[in-house]
Rosetta silent file (secondary structure, phi, psi, omega in degrees, C-alpha in Angstrom):
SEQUENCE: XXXXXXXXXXXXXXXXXXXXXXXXXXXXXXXXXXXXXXXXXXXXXXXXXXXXXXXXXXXXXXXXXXXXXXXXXXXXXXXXXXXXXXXXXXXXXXXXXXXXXXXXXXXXXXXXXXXXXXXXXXXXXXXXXXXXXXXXXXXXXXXXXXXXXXXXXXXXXXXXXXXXXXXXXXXXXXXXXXXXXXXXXXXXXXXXXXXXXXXXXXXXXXXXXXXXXXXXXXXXXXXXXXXXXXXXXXXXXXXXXXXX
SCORE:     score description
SCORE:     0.000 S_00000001
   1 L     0.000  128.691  167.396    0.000    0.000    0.000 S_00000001
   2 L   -53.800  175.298  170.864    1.273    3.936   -0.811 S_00000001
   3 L   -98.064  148.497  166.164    1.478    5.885    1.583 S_00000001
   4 L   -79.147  -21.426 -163.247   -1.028    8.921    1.503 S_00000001
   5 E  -145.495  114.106 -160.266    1.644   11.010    2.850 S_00000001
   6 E  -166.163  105.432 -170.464    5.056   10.622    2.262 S_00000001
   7 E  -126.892  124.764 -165.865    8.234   12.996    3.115 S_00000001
   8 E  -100.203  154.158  169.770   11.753   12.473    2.669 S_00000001
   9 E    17.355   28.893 -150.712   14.665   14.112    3.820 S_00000001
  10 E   -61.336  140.065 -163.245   12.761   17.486    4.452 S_00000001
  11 E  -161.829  121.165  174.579   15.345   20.054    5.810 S_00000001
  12 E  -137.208  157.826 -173.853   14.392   23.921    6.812 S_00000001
  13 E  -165.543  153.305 -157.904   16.399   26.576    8.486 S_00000001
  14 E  -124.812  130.913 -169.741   15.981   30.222    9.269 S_00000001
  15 L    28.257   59.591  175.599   19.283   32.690    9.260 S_00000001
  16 L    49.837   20.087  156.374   21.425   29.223    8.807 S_00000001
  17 E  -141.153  168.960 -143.499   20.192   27.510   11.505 S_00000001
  18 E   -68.013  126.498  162.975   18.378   24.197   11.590 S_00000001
  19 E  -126.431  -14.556 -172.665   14.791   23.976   12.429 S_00000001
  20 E  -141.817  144.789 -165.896   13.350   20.979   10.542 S_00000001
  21 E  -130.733   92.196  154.735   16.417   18.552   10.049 S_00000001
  22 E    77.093   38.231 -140.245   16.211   15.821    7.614 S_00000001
  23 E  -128.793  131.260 -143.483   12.629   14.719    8.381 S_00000001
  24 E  -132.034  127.815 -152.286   11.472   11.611    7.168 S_00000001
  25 E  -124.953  118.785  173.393    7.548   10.751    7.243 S_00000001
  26 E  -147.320  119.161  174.589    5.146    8.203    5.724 S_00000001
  27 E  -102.990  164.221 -152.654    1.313    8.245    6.785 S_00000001
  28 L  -145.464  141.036  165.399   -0.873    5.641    5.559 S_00000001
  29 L   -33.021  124.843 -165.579   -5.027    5.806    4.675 S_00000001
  30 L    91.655  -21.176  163.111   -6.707    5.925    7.664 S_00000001
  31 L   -38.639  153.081  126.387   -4.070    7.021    9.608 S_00000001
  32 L  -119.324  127.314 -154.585   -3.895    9.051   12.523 S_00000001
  33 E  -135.150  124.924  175.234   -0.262   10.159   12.744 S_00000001
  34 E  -104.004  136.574 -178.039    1.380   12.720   15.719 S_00000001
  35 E  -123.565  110.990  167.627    4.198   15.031   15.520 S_00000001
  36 E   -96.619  151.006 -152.461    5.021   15.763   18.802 S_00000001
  37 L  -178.223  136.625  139.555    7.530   18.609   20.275 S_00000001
  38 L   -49.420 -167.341  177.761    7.818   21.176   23.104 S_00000001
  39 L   -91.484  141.991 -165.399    7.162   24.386   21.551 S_00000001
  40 L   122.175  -38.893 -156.927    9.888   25.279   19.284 S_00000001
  41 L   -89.243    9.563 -172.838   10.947   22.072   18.339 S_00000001
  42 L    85.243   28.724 -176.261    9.560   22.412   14.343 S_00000001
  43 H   -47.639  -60.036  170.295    6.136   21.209   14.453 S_00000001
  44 H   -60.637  -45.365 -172.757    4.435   23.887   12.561 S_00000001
  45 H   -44.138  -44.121 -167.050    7.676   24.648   10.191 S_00000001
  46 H   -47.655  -55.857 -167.287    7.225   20.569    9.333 S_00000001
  47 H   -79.238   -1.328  178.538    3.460   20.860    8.387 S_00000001
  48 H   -91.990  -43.150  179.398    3.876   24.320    6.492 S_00000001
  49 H   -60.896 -106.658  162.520    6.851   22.470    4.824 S_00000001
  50 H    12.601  -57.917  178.339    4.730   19.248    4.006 S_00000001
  51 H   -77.137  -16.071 -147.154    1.374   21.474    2.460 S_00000001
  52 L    34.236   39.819  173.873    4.163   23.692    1.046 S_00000001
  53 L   -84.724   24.992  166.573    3.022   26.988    1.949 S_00000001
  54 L  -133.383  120.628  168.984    6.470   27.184    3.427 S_00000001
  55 L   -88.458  147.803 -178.785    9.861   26.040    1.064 S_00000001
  56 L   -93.118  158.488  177.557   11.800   23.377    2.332 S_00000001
  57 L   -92.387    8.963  176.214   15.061   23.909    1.401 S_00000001
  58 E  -158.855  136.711  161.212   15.771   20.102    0.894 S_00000001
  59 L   136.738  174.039  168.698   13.874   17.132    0.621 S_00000001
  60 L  -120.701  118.654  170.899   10.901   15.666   -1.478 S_00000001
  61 L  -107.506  158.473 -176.387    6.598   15.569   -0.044 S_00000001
  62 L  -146.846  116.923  168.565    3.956   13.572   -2.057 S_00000001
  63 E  -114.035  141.615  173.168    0.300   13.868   -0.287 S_00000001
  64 L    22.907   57.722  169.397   -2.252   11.570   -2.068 S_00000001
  65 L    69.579    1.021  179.432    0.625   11.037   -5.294 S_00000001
  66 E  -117.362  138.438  171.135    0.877   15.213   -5.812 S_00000001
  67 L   -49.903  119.586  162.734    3.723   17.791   -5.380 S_00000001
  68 L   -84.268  -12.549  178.338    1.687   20.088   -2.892 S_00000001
  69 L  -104.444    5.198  156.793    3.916   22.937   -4.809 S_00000001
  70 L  -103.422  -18.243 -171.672    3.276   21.866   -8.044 S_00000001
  71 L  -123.759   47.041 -150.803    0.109   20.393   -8.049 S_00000001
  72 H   -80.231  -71.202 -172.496   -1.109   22.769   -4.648 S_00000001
  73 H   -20.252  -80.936 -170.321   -4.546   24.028   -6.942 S_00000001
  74 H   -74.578  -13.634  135.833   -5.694   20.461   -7.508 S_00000001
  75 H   -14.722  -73.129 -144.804   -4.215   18.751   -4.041 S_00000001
  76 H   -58.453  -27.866  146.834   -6.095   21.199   -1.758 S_00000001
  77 L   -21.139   -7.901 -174.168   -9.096   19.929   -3.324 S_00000001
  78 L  -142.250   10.277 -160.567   -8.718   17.027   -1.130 S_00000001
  79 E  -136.048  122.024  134.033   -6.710   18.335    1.660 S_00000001
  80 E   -34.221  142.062  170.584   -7.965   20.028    5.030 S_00000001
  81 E  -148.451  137.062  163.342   -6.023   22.472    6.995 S_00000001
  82 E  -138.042  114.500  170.714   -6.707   24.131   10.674 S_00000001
  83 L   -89.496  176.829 -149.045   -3.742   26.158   11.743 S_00000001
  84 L   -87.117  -47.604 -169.607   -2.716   26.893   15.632 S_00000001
  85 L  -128.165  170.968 -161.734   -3.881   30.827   14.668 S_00000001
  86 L  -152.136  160.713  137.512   -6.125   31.884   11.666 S_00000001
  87 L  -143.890  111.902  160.449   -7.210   35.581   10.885 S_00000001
  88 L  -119.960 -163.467 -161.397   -9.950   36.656    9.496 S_00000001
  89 L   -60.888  147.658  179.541  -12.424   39.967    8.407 S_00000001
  90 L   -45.778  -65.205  -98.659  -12.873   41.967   11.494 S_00000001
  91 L  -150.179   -5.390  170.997  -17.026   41.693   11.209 S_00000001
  92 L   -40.072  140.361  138.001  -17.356   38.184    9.613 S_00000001
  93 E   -78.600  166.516  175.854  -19.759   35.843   10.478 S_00000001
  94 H   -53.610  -40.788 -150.138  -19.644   32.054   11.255 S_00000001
  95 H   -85.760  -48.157 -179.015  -22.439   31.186    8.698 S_00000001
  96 H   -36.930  -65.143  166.442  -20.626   33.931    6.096 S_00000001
  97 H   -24.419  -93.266  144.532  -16.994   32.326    7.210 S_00000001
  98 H    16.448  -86.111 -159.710  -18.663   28.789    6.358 S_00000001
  99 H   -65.131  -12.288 -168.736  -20.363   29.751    3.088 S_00000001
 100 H   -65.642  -48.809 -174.346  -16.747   31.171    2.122 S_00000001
 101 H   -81.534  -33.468  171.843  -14.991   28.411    2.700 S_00000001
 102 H   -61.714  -51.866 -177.871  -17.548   26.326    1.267 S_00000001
 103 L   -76.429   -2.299 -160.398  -17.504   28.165   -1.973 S_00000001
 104 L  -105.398  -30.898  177.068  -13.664   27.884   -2.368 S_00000001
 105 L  -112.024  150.055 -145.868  -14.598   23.680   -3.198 S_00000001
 106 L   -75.780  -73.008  175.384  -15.944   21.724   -6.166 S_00000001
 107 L   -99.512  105.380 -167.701  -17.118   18.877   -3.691 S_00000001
 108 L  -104.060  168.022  160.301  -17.829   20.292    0.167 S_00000001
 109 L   -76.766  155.164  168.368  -19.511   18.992    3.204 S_00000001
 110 L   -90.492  135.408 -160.346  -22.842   20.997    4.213 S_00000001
 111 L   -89.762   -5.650 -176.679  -21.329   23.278    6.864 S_00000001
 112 H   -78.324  -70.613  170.791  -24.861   23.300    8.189 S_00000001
 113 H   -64.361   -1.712 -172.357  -24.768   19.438    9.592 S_00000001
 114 H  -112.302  -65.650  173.213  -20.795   20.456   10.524 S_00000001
 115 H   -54.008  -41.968  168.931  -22.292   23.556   13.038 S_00000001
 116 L   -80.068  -31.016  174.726  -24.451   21.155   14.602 S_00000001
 117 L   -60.562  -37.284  170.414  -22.092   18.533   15.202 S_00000001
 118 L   -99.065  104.757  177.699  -19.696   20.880   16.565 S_00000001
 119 L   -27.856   63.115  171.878  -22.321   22.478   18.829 S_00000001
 120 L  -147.395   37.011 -177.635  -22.378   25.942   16.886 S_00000001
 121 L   -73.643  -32.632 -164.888  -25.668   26.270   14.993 S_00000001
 122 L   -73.349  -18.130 -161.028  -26.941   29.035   17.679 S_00000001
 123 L  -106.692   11.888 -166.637  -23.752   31.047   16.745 S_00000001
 124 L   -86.661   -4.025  144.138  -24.196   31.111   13.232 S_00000001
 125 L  -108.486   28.687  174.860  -24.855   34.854   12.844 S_00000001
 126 L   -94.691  171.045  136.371  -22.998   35.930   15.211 S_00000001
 127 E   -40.909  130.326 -177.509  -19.085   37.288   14.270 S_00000001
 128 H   -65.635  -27.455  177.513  -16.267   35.581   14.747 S_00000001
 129 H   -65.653  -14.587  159.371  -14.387   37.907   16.603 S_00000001
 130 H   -50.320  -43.815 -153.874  -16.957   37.273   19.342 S_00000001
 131 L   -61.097  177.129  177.473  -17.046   33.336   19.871 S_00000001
 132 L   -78.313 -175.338  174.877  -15.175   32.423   23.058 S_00000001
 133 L   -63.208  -40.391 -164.272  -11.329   30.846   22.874 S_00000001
 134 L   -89.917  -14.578 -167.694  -13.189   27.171   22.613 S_00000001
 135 H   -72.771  -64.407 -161.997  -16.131   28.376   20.031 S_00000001
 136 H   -65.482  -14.741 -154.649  -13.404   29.387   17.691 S_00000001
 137 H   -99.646   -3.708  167.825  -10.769   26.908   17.997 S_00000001
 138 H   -87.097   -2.579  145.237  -13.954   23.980   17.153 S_00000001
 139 H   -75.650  -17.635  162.752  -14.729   26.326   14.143 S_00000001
 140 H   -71.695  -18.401 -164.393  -11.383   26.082   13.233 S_00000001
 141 H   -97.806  -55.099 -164.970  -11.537   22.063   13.443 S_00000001
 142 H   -18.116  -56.522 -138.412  -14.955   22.696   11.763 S_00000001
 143 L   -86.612  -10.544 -167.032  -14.099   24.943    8.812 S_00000001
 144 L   -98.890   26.392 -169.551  -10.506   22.508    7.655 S_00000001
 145 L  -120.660  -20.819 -175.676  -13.188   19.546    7.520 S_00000001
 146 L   -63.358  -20.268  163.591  -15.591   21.169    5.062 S_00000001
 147 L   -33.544  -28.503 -145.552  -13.666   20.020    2.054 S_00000001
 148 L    44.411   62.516 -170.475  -14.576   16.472    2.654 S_00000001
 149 L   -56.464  164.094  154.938  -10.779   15.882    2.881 S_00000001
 150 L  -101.069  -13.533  163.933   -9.206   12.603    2.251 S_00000001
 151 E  -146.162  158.333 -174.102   -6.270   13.929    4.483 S_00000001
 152 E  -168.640  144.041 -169.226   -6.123   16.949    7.229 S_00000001
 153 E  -100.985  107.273  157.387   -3.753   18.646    9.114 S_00000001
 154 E  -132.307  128.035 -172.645   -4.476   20.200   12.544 S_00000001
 155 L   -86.915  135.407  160.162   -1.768   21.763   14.901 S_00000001
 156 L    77.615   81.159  176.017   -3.065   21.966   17.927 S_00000001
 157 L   -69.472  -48.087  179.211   -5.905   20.036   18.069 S_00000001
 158 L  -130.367   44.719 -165.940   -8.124   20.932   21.065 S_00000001
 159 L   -85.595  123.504 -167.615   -6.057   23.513   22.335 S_00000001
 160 L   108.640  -21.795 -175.080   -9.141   25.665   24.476 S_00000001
 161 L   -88.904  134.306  166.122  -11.751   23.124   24.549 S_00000001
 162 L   -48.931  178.786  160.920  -13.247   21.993   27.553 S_00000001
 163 H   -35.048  -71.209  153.928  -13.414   18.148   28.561 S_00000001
 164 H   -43.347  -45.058 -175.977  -16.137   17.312   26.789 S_00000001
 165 H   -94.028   15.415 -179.344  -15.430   18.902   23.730 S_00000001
 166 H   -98.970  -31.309 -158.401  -11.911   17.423   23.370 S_00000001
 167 H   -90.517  -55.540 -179.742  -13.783   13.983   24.042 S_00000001
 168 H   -44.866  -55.604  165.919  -16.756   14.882   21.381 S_00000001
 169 H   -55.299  -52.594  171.287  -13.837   15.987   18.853 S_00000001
 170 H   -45.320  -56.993 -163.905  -11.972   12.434   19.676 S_00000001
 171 H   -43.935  -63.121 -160.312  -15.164   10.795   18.993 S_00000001
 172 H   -55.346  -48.765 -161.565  -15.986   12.617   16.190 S_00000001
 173 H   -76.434  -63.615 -177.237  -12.167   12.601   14.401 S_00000001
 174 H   -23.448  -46.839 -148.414  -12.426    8.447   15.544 S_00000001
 175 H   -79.599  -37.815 -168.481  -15.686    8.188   13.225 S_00000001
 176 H   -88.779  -26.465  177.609  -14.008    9.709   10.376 S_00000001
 177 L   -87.032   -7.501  179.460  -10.869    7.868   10.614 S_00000001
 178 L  -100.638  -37.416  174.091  -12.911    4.309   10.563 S_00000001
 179 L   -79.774    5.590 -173.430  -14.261    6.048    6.690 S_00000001
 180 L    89.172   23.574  171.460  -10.529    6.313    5.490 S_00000001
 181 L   -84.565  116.655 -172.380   -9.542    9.752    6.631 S_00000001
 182 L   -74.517  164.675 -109.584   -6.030   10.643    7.086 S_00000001
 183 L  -177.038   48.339  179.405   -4.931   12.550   10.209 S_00000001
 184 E  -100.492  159.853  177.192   -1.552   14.388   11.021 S_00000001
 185 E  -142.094  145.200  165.180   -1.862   16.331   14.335 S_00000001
 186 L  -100.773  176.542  176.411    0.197   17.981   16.635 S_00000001
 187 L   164.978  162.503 -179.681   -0.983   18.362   20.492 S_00000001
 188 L  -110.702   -9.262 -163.731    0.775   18.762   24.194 S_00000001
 189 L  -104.366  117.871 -163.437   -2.164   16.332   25.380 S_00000001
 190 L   -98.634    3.417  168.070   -1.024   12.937   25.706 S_00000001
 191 L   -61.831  -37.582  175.816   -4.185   11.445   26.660 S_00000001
 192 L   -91.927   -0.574  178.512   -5.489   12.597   22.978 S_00000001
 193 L  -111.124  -25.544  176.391   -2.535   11.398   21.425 S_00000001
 194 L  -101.548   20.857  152.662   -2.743    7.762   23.023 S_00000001
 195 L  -107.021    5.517  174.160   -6.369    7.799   22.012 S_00000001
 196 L  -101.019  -37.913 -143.949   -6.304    9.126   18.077 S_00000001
 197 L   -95.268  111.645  160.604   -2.544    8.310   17.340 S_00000001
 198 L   -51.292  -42.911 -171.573   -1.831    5.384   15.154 S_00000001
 199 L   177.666  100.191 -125.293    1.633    6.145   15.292 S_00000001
 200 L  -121.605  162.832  166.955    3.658    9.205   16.441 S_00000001
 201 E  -117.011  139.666  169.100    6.977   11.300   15.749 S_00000001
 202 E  -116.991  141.508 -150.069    8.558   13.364   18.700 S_00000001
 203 E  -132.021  123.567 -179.584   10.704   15.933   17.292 S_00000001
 204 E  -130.119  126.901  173.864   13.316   17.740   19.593 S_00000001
 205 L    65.164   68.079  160.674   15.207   21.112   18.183 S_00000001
 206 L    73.486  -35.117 -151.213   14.229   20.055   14.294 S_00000001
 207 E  -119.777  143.874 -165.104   15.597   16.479   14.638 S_00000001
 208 E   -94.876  104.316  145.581   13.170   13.165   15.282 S_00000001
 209 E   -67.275    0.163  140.713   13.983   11.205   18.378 S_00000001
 210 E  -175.199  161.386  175.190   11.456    8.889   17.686 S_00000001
 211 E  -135.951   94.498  179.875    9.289    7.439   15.607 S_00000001
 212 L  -179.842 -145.618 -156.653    6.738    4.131   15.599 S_00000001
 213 L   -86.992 -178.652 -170.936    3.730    3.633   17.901 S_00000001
 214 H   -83.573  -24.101 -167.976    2.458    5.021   21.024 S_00000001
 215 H  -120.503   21.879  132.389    3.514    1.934   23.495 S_00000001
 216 H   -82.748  -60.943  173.673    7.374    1.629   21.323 S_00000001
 217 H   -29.677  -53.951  158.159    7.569    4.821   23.138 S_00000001
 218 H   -10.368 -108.081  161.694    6.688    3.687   25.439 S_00000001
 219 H   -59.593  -19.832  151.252    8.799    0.779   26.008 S_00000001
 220 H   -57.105  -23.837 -165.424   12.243    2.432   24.532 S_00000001
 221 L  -106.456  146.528  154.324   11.702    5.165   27.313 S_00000001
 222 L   -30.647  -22.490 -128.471   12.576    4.619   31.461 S_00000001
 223 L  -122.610 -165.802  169.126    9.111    5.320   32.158 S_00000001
 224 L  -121.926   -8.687 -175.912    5.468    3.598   32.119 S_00000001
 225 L  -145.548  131.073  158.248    3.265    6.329   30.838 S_00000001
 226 H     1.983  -70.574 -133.136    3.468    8.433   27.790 S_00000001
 227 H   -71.923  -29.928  161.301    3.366   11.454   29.028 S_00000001
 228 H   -41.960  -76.934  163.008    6.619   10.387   31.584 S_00000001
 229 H   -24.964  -75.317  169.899    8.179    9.438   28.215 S_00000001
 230 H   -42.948  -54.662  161.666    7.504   12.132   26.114 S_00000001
 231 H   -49.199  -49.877  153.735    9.377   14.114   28.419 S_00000001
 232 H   -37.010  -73.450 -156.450   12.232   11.633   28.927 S_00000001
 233 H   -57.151  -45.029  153.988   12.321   11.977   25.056 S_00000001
 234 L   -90.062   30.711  163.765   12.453   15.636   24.867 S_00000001
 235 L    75.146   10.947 -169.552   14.791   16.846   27.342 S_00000001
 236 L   -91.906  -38.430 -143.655   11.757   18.732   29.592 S_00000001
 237 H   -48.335  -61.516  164.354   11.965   16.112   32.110 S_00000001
 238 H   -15.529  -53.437 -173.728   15.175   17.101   32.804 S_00000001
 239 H   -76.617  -46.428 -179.351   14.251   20.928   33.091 S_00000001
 240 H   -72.987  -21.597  155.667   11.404   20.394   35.673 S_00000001
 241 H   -70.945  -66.006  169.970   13.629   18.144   38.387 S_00000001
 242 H     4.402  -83.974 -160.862   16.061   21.514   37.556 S_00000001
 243 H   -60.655  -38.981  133.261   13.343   23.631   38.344 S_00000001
 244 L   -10.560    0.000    0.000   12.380   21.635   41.246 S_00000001
C-alpha cells in the first residue's frame, strides 16, 4: 500500500540555523499520525513544509501522489487544513466564514450538519471575533473539515476546549478515521494522542527522536506512561527536576 503522505529528507532553516532537520515521514489511509515537540521544536515549520506553503530547502513531499507545490490548486481539493492561529475579516460571520470556505470547493460537506455537530448552529450569525477561545478553535476544526478531505492537518488540536469537547472531537475525528480519513496532528495532550494516534513522531530542536507507535515509546523510554516518556524523550523532564 502507498502511503497517503510521504516525506523524505525534508530540511528547513531560518538565518542558517536548523529547524526541521532531515525529516522523514510516511502516513498511511486511515491514519492518525502525531508530531510531537515542546514548543519550538519544528512542528508547525514541518506541516507548512509538508502542504508547502512554506519552502523546504531540501527534501521531497507527495500527499495523495501530488507535489503540494506543483500540483497545490488540484491537491487542496482534497486536503484540510486548521492552523494553531487563523485571521480573518474583522465583522465576519460564522455562517458567512462557512459559506466562504464552502464556496472555495468543487465537492464540500454541508457546513450546516458540521455547526451542529460541533455544537455551533446558535452562533451562526454571530461574528467571529466574538465566539469564546473554545467556540473558535472547534470552528477552526470545523471549517478545515468542510472540504470532505481525504487527508487533514491540525496543529493543535483541542487547544481551548473543555473536557467534553476534546472527548466529542476524539469521537468525532475516531468516526471519520474508521471512513478512510487521514490525520496528522500535533498536540501537548497525551491522553489525545494515546487515544487518536496510530503512530507518532517526537521531534526535539528540528531532529526526530522517535518514531513508531504510542507503546514503542513507550517501552524504549525509562518510564510507564506516555506522558513520563515524552518528556524523557524531549529533554523537559530534565528541566522540571532543575526547576524543582
Amino acid at each position: 500500500m502507498k502511503p497517503t503522505l510521504k516525506a523524505e529528507n525534508l530540511c528547513k532553516s531560518y538565518h542558517g540555523l536548523p529547524v526541521v532537520e532531515n525529516l522523514n515521514i510516511e502516513v498511511y489511509r486511515g491514519e492518525v499520525f502525531g508530531l510531537l515537540g515542546a514548543n519550538g521544536a519544528g512542528k508547525s515549520t514541518s506541516i507548512e513544509c509538508l502542504l508547502g506553503t512554506r519552502r523546504a530547502e531540501k527534501g521531497t513531499v507527495s500527499i495523495l501522489g501530488m507535489d503540494p507545490a506543483a500540483d497545490r490548486k488540484k491537491l487542496f481539493e482534497h486536503v484540510g487544513v486548521q492552523f494553531q492561529e487563523a485571521n480573518y475579516q474583522d465583522r465576519i460571520t460564522v455562517e458567512e466564514l462557512c459559506e466562504e470556505i464552502q464556496s472555495l470547493y468543487k465537492k464540500a460537506k454541508d457546513y450546516e450538519n458540521l455547526l451542529q455537530q460541533f455544537q455551533l448552529s446558535e452562533k451562526k450569525k454571530s461574528p467571529v471575533s466574538e465566539l469564546s477561545g473554545g467556540q473558535k478553535q472547534r470552528l477552526f476544526i470545523l471549517l478545515a473539515l468542510i472540504p470532505d478531505p481525504e487527508v487533514v492537518f491540525f496543529d493543535e488540536l483541542t487547544t481551548g476546549l473543555d473536557a467534553k469537547a476534546r472527548r466529542d472531537v476524539w469521537k468525532y475525528l475516531a468516526e471519520l478515521k474508521r471512513k478512510g480519513l487521514t490525520v496528522l496532528l500535533t498536540s501537548h495532550f497525551m491522553d489525545e494522542v494515546e487515544f487518536l494516534c496510530d503512530r507518532i513522531m517526537i521531534l526535539k530542536k528540528g531532529r526526530t527522536v522517535f518514531y513508531g507507535t504510542v507503546k514503542e515509546a513507550i517501552e524504549a523510554s525509562p518510564y510507564e506512561k506516555l506522558e513520563d516518556a515524552y518528556l524523557w524523550y524531549t529533554g523537559e523532564e530534565v528541566l522540571i527536576h532543575e526547576a524543582i
